[in-house]
C-alpha positions, -999 to 999 in steps of 0.1 A, spaced: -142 -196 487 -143 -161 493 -123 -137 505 -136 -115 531 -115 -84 522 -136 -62 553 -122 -82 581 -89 -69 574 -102 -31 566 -134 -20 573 -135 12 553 -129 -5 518 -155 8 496 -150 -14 466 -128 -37 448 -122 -55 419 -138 -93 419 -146 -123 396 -179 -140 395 -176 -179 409 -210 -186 412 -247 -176 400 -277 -190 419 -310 -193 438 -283 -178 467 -274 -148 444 -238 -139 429 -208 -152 446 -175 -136 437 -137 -152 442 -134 -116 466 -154 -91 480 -161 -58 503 -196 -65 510 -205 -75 549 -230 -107 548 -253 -107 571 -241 -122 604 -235 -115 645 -267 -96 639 -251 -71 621 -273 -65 584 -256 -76 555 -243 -50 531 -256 -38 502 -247 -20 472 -235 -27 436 -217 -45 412 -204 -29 385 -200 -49 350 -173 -42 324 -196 -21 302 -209 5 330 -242 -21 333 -249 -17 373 -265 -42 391 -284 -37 427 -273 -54 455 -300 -54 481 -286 -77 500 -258 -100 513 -258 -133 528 -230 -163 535 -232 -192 517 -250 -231 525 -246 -259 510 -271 -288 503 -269 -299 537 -280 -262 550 -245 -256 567 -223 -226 563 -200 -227 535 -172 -202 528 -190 -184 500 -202 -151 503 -238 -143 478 -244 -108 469 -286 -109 466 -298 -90 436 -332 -62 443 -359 -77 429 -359 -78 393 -398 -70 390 -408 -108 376 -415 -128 400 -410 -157 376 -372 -146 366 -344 -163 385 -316 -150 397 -296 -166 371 -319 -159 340 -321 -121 355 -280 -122 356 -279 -134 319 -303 -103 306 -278 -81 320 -247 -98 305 -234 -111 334 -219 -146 334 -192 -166 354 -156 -157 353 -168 -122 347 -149 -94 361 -171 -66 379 -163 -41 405 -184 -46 436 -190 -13 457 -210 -9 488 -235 21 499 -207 34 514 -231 54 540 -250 26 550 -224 9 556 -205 34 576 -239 38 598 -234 2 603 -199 7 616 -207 36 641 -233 15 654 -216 -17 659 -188 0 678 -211 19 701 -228 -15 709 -194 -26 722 -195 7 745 -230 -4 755 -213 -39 767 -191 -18 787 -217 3 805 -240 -31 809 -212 -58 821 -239 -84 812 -243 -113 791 -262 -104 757 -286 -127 743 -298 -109 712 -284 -85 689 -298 -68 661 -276 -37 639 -291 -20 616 -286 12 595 -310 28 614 -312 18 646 -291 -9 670 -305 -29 697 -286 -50 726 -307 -75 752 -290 -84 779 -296 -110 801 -302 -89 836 -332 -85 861 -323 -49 875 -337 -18 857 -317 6 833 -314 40 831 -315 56 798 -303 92 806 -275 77 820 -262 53 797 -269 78 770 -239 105 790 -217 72 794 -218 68 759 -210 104 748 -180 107 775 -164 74 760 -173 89 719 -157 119 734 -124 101 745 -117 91 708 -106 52 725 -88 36 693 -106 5 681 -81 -22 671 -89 -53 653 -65 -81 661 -73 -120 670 -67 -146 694 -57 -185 689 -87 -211 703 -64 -221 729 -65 -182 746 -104 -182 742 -107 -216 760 -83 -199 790 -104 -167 788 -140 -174 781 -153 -146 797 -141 -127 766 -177 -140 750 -198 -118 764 -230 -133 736 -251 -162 753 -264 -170 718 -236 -165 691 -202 -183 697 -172 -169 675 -165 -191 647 -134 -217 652 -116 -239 628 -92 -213 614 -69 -216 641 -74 -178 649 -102 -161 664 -111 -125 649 -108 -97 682 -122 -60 685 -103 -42 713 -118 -7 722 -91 15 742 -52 14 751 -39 31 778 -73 19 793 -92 -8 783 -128 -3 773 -137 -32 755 -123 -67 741 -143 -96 728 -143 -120 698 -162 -101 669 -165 -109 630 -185 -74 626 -171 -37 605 -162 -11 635 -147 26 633 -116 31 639 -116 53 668 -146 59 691 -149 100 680 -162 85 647 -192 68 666 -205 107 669 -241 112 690 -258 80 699 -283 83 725 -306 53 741 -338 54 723 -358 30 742 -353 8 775 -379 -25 770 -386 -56 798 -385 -84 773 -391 -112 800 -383 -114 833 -347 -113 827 -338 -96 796 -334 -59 789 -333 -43 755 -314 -14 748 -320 6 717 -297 26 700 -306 59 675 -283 85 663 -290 118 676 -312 145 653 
């Protein structure tokens, strides 16, 4: 198992870890910073760091499945391609010295990452501005997109200002939780048609955007900012009729 040390803080940049595992599924490690790709947010990447200053390339990060294909609580960090096509992942990892019960440093692109964040939260400003159901999601460093499941048209000047006055109001983004129990009494809090928030913990992961007044608050594994002022200028790229009831909104950063 393990442990997903950016649930708890987002802006963790690295940490010390021991290899578990070295696969076809890439490196696991008993603890890690790195974001796997999930909730249509992109998986992290980055490096890990070896004892002797040897760096290896993360390109990617992924959760874990196990030989029945279902989730397990592993997190792989996915190597860049090594160049030979014919190398595993494993032979690749022995090359460079790396074995299991290694201790390495993993550290994210730490400005990816935090593109990643600012996106994320503003798509939670987005769900604000669009009280719709989503049913697609995708984050990305460079751009973020939100479909939501609606038949009237959108305005993209406009949602553009409403996201600059709420960036402007510097909202505090909290992450807190909820049991199972207050998510069955409150189900409008999933505002995703396609993605239900993971149960079986006992405790439901929550972002909450605003105090005094309340912006947003939904179940959410993702990395956010901590206040909306760190969002800075997001403006509505593109507004797109998927079907007859979906909308997509996309996302760029200003400049």
């Amino acid at each position: 198992m393990t442990q997903d040390l950016f649930r708890l803080d987002a802006y963790l940049a690295e940490c010390s870890a021991t290899v578990t595992a070295i696969g076809a599924q890439g490196i696991a490690l008993d603890r890690t910073v790195f974001y796997p790709l999930g909730g249509g947010q992109a998986g992290d990447a980055g490096v890990l760091v070896l004892s002797d200053g040897t760096e290896i390339s993360i390109a990617d990060t992924r959760k874990g499945k196990d030989e029945a294909g279902q989730f397990s609580s592993d997190i792989f960090h996915v190597p860049a391609p090594s160049g030979d096509a014919t190398l595993s992942i494993q032979a690749w990892c022995e090359e460079r010295g790396l074995k299991l019960g290694d201790s390495v440093t993993a550290r994210i692109h730490w400005q990816r990452r935090h593109r990643l964040m600012r996106f994320h939260t503003a798509t939670h400003l987005l769900c604000h501005l669009v009280p719709q159901l989503v049913n697609g999601c995708s984050i990305t460093p460079d751009y973020a997109r939100l479909d939501f499941n609606m038949t009237d048209p959108l305005d993209k000047d406009a949602l553009t200002a409403g996201i600059a006055l709420l960036v402007a109001a510097a909202h505090p983004v909290t992450v807190s939780s909820i049991t199972d129990e207050e998510l069955d009494a409150n189900p409008a809090l999933v505002k995703s048609m396609s993605v239900q928030p993971p149960r079986g913990s006992g405790r439901i992961r929550t972002i909450r955007i605003g105090q005094a007044e309340l912006i947003d608050f939904q179940p959410c594994g993702g990395t956010h900012v901590a206040n909306t002022a760190e969002i800075g200028a997001v403006v509505v790229t593109k507004i797109e009729k998927k079907s007859a009831t979906t909308r997509r909104v996309v996302l760029g950063f200003a400049g």
